[in-house]
C-alpha positions as CSV (number, residue, x, y, z in Angstrom):
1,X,17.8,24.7,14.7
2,X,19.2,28.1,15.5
3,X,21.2,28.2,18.9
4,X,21.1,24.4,19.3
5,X,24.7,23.7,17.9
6,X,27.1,21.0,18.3
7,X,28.4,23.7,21.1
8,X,25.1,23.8,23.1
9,X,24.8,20.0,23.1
10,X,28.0,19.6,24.7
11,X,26.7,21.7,27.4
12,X,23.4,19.8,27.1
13,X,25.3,16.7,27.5
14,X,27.1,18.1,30.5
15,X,23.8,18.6,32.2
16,X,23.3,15.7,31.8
17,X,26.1,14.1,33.1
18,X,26.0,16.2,36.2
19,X,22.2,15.4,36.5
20,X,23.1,11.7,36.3
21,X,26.1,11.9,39.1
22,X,23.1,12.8,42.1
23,X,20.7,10.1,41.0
24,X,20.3,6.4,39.9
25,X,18.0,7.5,37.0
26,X,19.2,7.9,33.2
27,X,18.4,11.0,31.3
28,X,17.9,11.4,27.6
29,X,17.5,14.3,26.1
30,X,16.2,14.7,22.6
31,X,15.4,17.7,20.7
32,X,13.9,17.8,17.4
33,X,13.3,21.0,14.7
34,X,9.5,19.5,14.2
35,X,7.4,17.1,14.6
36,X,6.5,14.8,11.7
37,X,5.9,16.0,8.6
38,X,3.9,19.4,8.4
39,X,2.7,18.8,4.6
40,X,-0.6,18.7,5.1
41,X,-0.9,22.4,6.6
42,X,1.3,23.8,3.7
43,X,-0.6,22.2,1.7
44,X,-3.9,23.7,3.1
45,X,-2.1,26.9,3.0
46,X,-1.8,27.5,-0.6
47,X,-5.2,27.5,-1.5
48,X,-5.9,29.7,0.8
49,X,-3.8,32.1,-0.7
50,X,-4.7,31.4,-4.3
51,X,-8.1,32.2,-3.0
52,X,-7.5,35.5,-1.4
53,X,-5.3,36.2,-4.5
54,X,-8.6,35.7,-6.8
55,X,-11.1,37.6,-4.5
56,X,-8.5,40.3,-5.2
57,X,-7.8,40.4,-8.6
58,X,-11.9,39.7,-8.8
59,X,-13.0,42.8,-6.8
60,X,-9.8,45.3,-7.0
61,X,-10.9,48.7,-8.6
62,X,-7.2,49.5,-9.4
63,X,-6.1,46.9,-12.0
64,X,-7.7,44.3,-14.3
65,X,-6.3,41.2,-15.2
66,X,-7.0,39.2,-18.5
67,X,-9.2,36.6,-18.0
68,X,-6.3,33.9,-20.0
69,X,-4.1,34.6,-17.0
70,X,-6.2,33.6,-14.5
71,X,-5.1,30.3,-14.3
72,X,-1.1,30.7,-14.2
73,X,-1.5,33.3,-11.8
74,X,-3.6,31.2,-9.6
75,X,-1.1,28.5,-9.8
76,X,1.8,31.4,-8.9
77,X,0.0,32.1,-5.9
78,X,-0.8,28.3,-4.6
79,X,3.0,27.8,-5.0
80,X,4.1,30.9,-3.3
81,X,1.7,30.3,-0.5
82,X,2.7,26.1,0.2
83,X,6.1,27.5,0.1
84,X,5.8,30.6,1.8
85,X,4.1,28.3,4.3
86,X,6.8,25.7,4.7
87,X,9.9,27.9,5.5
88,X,7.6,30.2,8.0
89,X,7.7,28.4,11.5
90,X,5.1,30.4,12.9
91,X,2.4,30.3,10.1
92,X,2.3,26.7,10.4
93,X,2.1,26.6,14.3
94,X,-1.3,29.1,13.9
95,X,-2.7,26.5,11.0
96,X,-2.1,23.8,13.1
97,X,-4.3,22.9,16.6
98,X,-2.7,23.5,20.0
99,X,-4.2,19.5,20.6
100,X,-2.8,18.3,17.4
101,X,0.8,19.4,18.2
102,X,0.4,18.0,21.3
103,X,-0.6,14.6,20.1
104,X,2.3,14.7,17.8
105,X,4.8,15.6,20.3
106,X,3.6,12.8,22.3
107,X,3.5,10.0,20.0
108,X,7.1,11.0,18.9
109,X,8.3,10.6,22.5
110,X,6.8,7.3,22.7
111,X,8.5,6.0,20.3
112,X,12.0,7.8,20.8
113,X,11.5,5.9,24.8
114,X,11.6,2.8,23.3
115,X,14.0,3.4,20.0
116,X,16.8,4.9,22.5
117,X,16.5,1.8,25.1
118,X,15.2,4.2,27.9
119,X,12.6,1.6,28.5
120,X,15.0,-0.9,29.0
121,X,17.2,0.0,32.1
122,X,18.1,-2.4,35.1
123,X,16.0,-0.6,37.6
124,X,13.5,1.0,35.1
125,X,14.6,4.4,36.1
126,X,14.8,6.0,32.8
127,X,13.1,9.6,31.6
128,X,13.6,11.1,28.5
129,X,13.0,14.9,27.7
130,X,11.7,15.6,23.8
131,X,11.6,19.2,22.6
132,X,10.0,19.7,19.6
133,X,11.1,23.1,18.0
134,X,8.4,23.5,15.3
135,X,5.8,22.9,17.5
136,X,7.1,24.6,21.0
137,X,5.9,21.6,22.9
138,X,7.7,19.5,24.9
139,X,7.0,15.4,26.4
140,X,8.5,13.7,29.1
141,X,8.1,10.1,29.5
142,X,9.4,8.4,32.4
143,X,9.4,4.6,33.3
144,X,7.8,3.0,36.7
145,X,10.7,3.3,38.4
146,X,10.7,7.0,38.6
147,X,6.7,7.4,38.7
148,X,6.7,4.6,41.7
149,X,10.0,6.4,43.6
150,X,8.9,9.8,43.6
151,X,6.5,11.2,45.6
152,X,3.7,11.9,43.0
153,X,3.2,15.2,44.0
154,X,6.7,16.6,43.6
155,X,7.1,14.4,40.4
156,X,3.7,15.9,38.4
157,X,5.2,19.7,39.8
158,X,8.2,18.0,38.1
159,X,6.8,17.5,34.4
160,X,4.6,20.6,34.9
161,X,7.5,22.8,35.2
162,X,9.5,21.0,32.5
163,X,6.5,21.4,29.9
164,X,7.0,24.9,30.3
165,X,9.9,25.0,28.3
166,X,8.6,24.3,25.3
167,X,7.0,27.6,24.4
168,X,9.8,29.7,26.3
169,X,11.5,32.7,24.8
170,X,14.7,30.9,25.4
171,X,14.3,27.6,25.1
172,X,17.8,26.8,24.3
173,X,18.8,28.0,28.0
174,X,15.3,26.7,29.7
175,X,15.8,23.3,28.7
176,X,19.5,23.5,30.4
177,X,18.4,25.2,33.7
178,X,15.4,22.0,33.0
179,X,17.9,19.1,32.9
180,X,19.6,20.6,35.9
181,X,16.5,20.9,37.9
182,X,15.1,17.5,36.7
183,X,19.2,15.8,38.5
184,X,18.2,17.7,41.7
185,X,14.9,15.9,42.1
186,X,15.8,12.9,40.8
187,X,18.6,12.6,43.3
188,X,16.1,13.4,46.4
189,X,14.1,10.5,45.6
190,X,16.9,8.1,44.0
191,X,19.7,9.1,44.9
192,X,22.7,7.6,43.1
193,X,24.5,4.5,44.7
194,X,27.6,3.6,44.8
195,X,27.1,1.0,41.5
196,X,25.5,3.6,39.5
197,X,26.4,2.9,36.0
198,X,26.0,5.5,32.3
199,X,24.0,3.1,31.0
200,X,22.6,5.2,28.3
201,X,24.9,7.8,26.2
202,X,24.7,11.4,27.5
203,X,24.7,13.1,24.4
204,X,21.6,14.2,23.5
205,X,19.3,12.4,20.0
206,X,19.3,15.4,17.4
207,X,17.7,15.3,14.2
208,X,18.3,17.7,11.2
């Protein structure tokens, strides 16, 4: 997770805090290196390069290969390519569907809204944030009491925007400026009370 270290969450988590300070809503961020378990595409990815590795020692007018070493050298070149595969972000993200990350991304932040007790809050007024690194997508999930106090409008402008961070150059800063953004509307359409209470931790839910 380059550039999202223990430093950057503090500031993360002072986004948040501010964020929280204009509005009666909780904020959660959580950010992710991937999605799931990418496996499948590595996998799928080392055939592929056996393949291309067969069609060339097959057809290559340069070299020729005993036939006995076919088979080692075909199982060198799966390995290579499921490895090569798995420490390459951005090979997997062109193996794997724009929809399917998506899907992922959101089934993840359905589960982290009810593992992290956003779903759980007084007023049901909590939204959590997931960035997924791996996949450059991002989810937000917010409970009826955000959805039915903002006017829809501003709110789906809102989400549309905060999407956008996923597949920034700078992610690290977007989702900051995000959270920020994400306090100021909150507060215009629930605006913090005088009993407002941190009734969800600030900091935001990392995984390594």
């Amino acid at each position: 997770m380059s550039g999202f270290d223990q430093d950057y969450f503090d500031r993360v988590t002072e986004a948040v805090q501010e964020a929280e300070t204009k509005t009666a809503a909780e904020v959660v961020v959580a950010v992710h290196p991937q999605t799931g378990s990418s496996r499948h595409v590595d996998s799928r990815f080392g055939p592929v390069a056996a393949l291309t590795g067969l069609v060339f020692i097959v057809f290559n007018p340069w070299t020729v290969h005993p036939p006995a070493l076919l088979p080692l050298e075909m199982a060198a070149l799966f390995g290579i390519g499921t490895l090569g595969c798995s420490v390459c972000p951005p090979l997997r993200r062109l193996l794997t569907s724009g929809k399917r990350r998506g899907r992922q991304t959101e089934a993840t932040a359905q589960a982290l809204f009810c593992e992290e007790g956003v779903a759980n809050t007084r007023a049901r007024t909590g939204v959590l944030i997931y960035l997924s690194l791996l996949e450059r997508e991002l989810a937000v999930m917010a409970d009826v009491g955000i959805v039915d106090g903002c006017e829809p409008e501003a709110w789906s402008r809102t989400v549309f925007e905060l999407r956008k961070i996923g597949p920034a150059d700078d992610s690290a800063a977007a989702l900051i400026e995000g959270v920020r953004r994400l306090g100021d509307v909150l507060g215009e359409y629930l605006p913090a009370g005088e009993d407002n209470p941190d009734e969800i931790p600030n900091r935001p839910r990392t995984k390594r």
